[in-house]
TORKOL-4160 file (C-alpha; in steps of 0.2 Angstrom, whole numbers, padded with zeros to 4 digits, m for minus):
231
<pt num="1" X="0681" Y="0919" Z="0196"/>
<pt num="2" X="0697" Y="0929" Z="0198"/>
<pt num="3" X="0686" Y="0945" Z="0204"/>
<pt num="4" X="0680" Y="0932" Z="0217"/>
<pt num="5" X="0699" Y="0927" Z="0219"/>
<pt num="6" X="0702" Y="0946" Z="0224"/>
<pt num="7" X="0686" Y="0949" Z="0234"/>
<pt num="8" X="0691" Y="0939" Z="0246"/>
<pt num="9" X="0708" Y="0943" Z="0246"/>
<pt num="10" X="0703" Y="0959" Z="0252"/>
<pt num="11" X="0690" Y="0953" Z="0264"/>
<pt num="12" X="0707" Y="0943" Z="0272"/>
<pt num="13" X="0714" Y="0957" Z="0271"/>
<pt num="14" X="0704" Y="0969" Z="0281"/>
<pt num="15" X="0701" Y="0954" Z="0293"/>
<pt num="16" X="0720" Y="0955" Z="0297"/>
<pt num="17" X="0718" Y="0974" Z="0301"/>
<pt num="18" X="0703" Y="0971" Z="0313"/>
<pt num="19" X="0712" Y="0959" Z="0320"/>
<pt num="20" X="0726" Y="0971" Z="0323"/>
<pt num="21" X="0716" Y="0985" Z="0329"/>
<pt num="22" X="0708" Y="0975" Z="0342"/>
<pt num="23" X="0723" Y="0969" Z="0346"/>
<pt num="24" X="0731" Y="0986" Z="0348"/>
<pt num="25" X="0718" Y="0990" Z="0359"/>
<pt num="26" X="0719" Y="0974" Z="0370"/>
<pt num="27" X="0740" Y="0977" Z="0373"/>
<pt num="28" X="0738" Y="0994" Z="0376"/>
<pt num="29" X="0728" Y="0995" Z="0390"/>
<pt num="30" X="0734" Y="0978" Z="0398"/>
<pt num="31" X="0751" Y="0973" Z="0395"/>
<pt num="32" X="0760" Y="0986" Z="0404"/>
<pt num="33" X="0752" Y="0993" Z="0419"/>
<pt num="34" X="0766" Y="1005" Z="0422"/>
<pt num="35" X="0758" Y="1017" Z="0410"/>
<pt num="36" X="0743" Y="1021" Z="0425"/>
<pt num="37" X="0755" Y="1025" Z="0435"/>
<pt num="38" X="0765" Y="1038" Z="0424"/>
<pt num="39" X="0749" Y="1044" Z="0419"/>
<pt num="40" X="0741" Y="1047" Z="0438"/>
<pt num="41" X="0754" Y="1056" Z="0442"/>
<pt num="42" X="0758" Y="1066" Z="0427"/>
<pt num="43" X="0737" Y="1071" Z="0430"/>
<pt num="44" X="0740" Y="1073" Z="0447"/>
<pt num="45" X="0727" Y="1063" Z="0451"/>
<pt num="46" X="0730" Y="1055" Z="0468"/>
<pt num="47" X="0728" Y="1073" Z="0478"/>
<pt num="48" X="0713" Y="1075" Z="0468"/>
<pt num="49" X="0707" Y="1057" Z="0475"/>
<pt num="50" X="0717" Y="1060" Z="0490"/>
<pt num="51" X="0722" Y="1044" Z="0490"/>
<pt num="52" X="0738" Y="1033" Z="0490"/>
<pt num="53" X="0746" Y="1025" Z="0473"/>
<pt num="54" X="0743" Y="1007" Z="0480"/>
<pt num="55" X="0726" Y="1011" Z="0481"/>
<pt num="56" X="0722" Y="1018" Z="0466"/>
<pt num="57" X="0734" Y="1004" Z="0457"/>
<pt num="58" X="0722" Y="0993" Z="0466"/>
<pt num="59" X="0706" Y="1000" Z="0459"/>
<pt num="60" X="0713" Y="1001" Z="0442"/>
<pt num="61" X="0718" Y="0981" Z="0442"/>
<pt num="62" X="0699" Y="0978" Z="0449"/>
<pt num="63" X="0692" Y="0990" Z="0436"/>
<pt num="64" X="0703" Y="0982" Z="0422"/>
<pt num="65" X="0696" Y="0964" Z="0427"/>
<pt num="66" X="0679" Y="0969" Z="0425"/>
<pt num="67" X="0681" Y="0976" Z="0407"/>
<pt num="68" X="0688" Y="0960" Z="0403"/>
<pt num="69" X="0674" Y="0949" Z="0412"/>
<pt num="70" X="0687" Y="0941" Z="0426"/>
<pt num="71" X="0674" Y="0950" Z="0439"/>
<pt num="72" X="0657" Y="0950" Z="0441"/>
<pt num="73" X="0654" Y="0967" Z="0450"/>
<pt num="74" X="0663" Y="0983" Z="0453"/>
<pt num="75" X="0659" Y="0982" Z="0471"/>
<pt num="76" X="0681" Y="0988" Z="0473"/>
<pt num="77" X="0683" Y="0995" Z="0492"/>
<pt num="78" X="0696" Y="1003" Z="0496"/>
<pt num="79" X="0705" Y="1019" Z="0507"/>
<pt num="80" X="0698" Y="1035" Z="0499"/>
<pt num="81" X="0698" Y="1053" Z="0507"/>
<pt num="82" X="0704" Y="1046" Z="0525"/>
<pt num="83" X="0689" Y="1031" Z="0524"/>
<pt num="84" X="0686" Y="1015" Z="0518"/>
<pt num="85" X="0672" Y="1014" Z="0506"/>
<pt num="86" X="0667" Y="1009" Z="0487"/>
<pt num="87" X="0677" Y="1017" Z="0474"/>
<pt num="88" X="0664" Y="1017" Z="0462"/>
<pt num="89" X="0646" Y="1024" Z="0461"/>
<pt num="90" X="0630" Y="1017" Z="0454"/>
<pt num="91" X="0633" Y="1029" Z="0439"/>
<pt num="92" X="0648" Y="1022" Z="0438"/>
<pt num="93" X="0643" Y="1006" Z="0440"/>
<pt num="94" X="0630" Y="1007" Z="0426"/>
<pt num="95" X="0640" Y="1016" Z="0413"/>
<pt num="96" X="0657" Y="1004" Z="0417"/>
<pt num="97" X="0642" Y="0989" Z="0411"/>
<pt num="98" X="0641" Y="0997" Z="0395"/>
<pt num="99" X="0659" Y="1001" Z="0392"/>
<pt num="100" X="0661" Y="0983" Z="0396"/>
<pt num="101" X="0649" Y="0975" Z="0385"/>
<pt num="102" X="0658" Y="0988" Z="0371"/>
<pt num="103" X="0675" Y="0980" Z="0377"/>
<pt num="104" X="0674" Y="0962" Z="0376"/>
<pt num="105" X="0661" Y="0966" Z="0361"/>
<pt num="106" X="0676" Y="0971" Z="0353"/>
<pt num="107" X="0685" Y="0956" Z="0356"/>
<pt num="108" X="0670" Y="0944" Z="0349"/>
<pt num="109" X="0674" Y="0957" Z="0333"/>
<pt num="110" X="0694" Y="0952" Z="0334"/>
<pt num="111" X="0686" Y="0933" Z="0336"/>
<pt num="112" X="0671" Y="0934" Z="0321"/>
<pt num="113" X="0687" Y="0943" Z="0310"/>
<pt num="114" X="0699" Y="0929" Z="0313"/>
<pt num="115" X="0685" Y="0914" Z="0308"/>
<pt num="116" X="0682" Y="0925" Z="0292"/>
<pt num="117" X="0700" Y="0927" Z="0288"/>
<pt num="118" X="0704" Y="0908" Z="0291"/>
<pt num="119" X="0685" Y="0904" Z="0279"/>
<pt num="120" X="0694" Y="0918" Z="0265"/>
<pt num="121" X="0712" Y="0907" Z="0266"/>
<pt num="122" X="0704" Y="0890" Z="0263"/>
<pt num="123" X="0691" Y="0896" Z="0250"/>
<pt num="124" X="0708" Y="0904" Z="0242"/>
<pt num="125" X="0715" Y="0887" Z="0243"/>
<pt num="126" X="0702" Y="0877" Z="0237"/>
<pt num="127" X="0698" Y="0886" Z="0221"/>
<pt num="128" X="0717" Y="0883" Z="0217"/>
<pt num="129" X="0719" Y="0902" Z="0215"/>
<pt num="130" X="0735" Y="0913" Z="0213"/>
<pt num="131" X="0735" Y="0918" Z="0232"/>
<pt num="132" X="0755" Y="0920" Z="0234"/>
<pt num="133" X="0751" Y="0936" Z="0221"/>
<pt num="134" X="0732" Y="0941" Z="0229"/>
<pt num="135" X="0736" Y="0944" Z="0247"/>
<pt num="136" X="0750" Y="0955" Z="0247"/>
<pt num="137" X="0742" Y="0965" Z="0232"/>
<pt num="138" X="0727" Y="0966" Z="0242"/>
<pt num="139" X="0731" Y="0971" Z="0259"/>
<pt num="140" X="0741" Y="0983" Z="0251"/>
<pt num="141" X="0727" Y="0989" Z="0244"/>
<pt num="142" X="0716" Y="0987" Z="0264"/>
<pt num="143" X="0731" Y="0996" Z="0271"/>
<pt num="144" X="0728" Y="1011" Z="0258"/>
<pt num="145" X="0711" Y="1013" Z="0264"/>
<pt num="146" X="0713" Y="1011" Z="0283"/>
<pt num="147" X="0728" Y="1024" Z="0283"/>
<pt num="148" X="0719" Y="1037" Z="0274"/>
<pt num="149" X="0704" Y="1035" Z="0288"/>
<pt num="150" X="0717" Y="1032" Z="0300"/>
<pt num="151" X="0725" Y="1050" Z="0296"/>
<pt num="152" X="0708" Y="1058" Z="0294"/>
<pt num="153" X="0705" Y="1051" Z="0314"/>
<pt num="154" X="0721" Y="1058" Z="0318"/>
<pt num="155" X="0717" Y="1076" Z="0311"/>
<pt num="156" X="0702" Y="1078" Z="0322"/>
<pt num="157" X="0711" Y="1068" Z="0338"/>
<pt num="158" X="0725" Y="1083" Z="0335"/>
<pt num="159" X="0712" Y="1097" Z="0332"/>
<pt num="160" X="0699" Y="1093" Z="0345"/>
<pt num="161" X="0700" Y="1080" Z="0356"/>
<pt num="162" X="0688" Y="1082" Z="0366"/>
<pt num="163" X="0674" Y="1085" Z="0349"/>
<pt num="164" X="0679" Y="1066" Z="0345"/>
<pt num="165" X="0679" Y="1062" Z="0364"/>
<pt num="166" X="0660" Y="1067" Z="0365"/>
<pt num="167" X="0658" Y="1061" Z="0349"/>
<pt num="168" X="0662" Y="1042" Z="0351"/>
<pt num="169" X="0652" Y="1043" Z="0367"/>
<pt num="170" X="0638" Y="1049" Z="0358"/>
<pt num="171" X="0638" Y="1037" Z="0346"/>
<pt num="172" X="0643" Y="1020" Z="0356"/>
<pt num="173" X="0631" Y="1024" Z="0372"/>
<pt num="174" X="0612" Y="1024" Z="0371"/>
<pt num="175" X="0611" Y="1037" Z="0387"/>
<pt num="176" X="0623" Y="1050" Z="0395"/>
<pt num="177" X="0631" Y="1040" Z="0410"/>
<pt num="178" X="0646" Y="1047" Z="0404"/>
<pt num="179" X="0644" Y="1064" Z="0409"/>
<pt num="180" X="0650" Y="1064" Z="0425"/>
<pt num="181" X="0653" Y="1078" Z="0438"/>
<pt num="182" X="0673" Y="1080" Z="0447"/>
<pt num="183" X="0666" Y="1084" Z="0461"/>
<pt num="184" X="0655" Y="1071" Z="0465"/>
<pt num="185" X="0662" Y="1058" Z="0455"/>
<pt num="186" X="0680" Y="1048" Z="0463"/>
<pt num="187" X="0679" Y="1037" Z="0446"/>
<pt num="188" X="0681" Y="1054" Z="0433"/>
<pt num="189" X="0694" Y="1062" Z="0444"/>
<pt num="190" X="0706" Y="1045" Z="0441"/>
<pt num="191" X="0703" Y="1046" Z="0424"/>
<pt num="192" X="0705" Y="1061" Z="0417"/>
<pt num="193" X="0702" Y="1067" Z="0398"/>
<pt num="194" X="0720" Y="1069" Z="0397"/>
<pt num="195" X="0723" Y="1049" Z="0400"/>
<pt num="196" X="0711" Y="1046" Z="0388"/>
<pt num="197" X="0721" Y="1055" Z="0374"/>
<pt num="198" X="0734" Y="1047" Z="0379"/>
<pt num="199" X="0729" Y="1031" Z="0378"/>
<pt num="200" X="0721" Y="1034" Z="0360"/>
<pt num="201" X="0740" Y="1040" Z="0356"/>
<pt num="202" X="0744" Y="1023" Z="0361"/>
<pt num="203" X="0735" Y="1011" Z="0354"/>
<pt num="204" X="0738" Y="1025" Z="0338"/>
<pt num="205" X="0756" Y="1022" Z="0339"/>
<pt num="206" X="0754" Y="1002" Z="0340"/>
<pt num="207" X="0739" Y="1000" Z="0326"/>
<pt num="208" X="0753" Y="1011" Z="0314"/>
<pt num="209" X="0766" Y="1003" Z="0320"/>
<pt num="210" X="0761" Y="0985" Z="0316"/>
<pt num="211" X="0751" Y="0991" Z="0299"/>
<pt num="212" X="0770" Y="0998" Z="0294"/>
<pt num="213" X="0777" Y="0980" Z="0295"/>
<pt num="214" X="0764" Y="0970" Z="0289"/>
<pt num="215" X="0766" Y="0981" Z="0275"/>
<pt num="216" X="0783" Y="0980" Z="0273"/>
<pt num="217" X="0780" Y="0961" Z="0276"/>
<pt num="218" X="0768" Y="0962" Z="0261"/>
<pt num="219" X="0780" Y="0971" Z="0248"/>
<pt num="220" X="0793" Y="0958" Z="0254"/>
<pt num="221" X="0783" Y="0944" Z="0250"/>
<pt num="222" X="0775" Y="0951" Z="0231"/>
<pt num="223" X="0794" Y="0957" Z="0228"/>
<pt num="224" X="0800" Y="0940" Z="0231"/>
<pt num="225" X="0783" Y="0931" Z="0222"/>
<pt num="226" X="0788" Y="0942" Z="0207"/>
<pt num="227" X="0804" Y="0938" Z="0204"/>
<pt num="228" X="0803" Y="0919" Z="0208"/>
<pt num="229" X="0789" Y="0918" Z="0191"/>
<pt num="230" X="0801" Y="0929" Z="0181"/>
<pt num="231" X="0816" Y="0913" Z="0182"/>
């Protein structure tokens, strides 16, 4: 029975860091907008668009939307190379379907992790087990694992980012909509590789960031639960 206890205390445990990643995911490319910005001009992107920073700011909103399923289409018109016209191709179009699918896929993940955590908490409870002692043991023991994968992804994003780029693609995406061509294509020229990477440092920085305290949270808590059965 206590083997049960700690499987799914680690289950609860690896719920919370999906939950966290997902998360990281969602803040990072939605809380601040600002961060397009910075990024279109540090790329240079709007002479490459020739377009004007309130346009583009206004495709990105639109395109943000769709990922998240607040628009039905990517029809988004707006003043490109002197002309009003769509933004985005049927290539475009198709491909931004399947990243969307792939987004709010991810957040029915966060969602499916969040009912298993809450199903690994009352089982927990209702066996009577020591859980004030299994969690924070056992998500120490989740956070081991998803740092070491967590450093061994951040080794090949700092070695060669664009290897993992293609990579990802290749495995998330059942056809090559994703190859795009600059000079045809007004969607690839406002998102270039480089905002990409940064993004991925990004959400990086806030999945770490957030593991660091709830560990810290958990060492806390089996300090305190250690001492308090030692009186």
């Amino acid at each position: 029975m206590k083997k049960l206890h700690w499987l799914l205390g680690v289950i609860a445990s690896f719920a919370v860091i999906i939950i966290l990643l997902m998360s990281s995911f969602q803040v990072a490319m939605y809380a601040d907008f600002s961060f397009y910005e910075k990024e279109y001009e540090k790329y240079e992107v709007l002479p490459e668009l020739d377009m004007k920073m309130d346009d583009v700011m206004y495709v990105t909103h639109e395109m943000m939307d769709y990922l998240k399923g607040d628009r039905e289409n990517l029809d988004v018109f707006t003043t490109v190379e002197g002309k009003v016209q769509d933004f985005f191709n049927e290539q475009d179009k198709l491909h931004m379907a399947d990243v969307q699918g792939l987004f709010i896929g991810g957040l029915h993940l966060r969602m499916g992790a969040l009912i298993v955590l809450l199903i690994c908490l009352a089982a927990l409870l209702l066996m009577k087990a020591d859980w004030k002692r299994i969690l924070p043991r056992a998500f120490q023991i989740a956070v081991g694992a998803a740092g070491v994968i967590s450093i061994i992804l951040a080794f090949l994003v700092s070695r060669d980012f664009d290897a993992v780029f293609t990579k990802f693609h290749e495995i998330f995406f059942s056809n090559d909509l994703w190859i795009f061509d600059p000079a045809e294509d007004y969607m690839i020229r406002m998102l270039p590789e480089g905002l990409f990477f940064d993004m991925v440092i990004r959400i990086g920085i806030l999945f770490i960031g957030g593991l660091v305290i709830l560990l810290i949270g958990s060492i806390i808590w089996r300090h305190r639960t250690s001492t308090s059965k030692k009186r």
